[in-house]
C-alpha positions, -999 to +999 in steps of 0.1 A: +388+063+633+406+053+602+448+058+601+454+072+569+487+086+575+520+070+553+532+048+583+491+038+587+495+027+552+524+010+553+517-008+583+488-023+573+510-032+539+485-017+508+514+011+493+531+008+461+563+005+479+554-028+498+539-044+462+568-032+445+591-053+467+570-077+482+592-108+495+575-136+476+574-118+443+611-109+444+627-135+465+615-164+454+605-153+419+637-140+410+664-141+435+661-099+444+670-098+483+647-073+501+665-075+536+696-062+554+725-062+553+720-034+520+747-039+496+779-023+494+792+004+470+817-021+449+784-045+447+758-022+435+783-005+408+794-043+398+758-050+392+748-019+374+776-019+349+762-057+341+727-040+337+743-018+314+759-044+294+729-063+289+702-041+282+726-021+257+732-049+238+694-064+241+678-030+235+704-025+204+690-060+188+652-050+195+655-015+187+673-025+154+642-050+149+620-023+151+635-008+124+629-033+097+598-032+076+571-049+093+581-037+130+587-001+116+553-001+103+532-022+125+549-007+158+576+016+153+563+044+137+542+063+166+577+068+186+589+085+152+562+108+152+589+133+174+611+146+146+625+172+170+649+158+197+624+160+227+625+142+265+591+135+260+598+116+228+612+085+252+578+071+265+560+079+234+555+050+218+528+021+207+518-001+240+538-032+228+568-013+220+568-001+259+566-042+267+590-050+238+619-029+249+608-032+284+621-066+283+658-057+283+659-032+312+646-062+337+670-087+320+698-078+340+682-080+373+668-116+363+701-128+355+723-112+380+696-105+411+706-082+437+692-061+464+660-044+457+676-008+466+698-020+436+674-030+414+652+006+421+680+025+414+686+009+385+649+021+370+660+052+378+691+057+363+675+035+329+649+066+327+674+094+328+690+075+304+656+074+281+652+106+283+688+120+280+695+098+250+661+117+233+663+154+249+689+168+223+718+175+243+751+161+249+747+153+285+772+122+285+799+136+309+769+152+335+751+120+339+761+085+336+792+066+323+780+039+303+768+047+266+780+020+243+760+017+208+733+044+215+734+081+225+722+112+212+749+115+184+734+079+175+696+087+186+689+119+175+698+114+135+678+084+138+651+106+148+657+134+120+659+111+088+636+089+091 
């Protein structure tokens, strides 16, 4: 008879949680620590305001190079299709605009590694954040603390005009 409860699965190590933060991978690839002790308060808001910092200022640069000619019209475009302010509007967009401005939101955790619990709730909090910065509202004071260059003041008129 064949276990296929969660701790089955987890046990015999083939769940999304155990290749998400497999040792090797994370460890060794990039320095993310996957055991105990978990980090403290002070160490996982330290290391998310320097994920902020850094994928602000990366995704800023990109997003701005998406804008120029060629990358508006090769790439860009198919996220502009949303005129309208919409949540869904954040993922929408051509395949190697995803990986493009992917590549900022894991530069912070390869330059400053933490713990994996850190480095999870980081993708979290990075999309809210997409999806706040498209939906249409002023959520800045509900959410999260850190919006430097873009929010939806910045966002949404982008969105609008072009």
């Amino acid at each position: 008879m064949h276990d296929i409860s969660i701790i089955g699965i987890i046990e015999k190590k083939k769940s999304p949680l155990f290749f998400s933060s497999n040792y090797s991978l994370c460890n060794q690839g990039v320095g993310i620590r996957t055991s105990l002790p978990l980090p403290s308060a002070w160490e996982m808001l330290s290391q998310l305001a320097v994920y902020f910092l850094i994928e602000d200022y990366f995704n800023y640069w990109i997003h701005r190079m998406l804008h120029c000619k060629w990358g508006y019209d090769l790439i860009h475009h198919v996220h502009h299709e949303f005129t309208a302010p919409i949540g869904f509007a954040a993922p929408y967009a051509h395949w190697s605009e995803v990986l493009i401005l992917g590549i900022p939101a894991f530069l912070g955790p390869a330059i400053v590694p933490g713990h994996i619990i850190t480095f999870w709730l980081w993708m979290v909090i990075r999309h809210i954040e997409a999806i706040e910065t498209h939906c249409g509202y002023e959520l800045k004071r509900l959410l999260f603390f850190v919006y430097l260059i873009y929010s939806t003041l910045y966002l949404n008129p982008t969105h609008l005009h072009i």
